[in-house]
Phi, psi and omega in degrees: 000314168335294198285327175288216238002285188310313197281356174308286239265358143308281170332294175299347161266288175336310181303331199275309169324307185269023180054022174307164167314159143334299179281351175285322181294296178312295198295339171303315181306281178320305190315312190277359168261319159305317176286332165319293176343284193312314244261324211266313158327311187278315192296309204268322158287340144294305178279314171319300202029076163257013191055074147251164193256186177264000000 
């Protein structure tokens, strides 16, 4: 999980780093903040098993 994170957010600098457009840089952003989102979901109801819901 670590790693699809650190490597998004590589990505997203990078992307930031090469002066790309705007919306390449905003949709990179967004794409790595809904997989955090998912990714912290799945990890603390599944792995945790505290039994939370959505």
């Amino acid at each position: 999980m670590d790693t699809l994170i650190f490597g998004g957010l590589l990505a997203t600098l990078i992307t930031l780093y090469r002066d790309s457009s705007r919306m390449v840089a905003l949709g990179a952003w967004w794409v790595m903040l809904v997989a955090v989102i998912l990714l912290m979901a799945h990890h603390i109801t599944s792995s945790l098993a505290l039994t939370l819901s959505y």
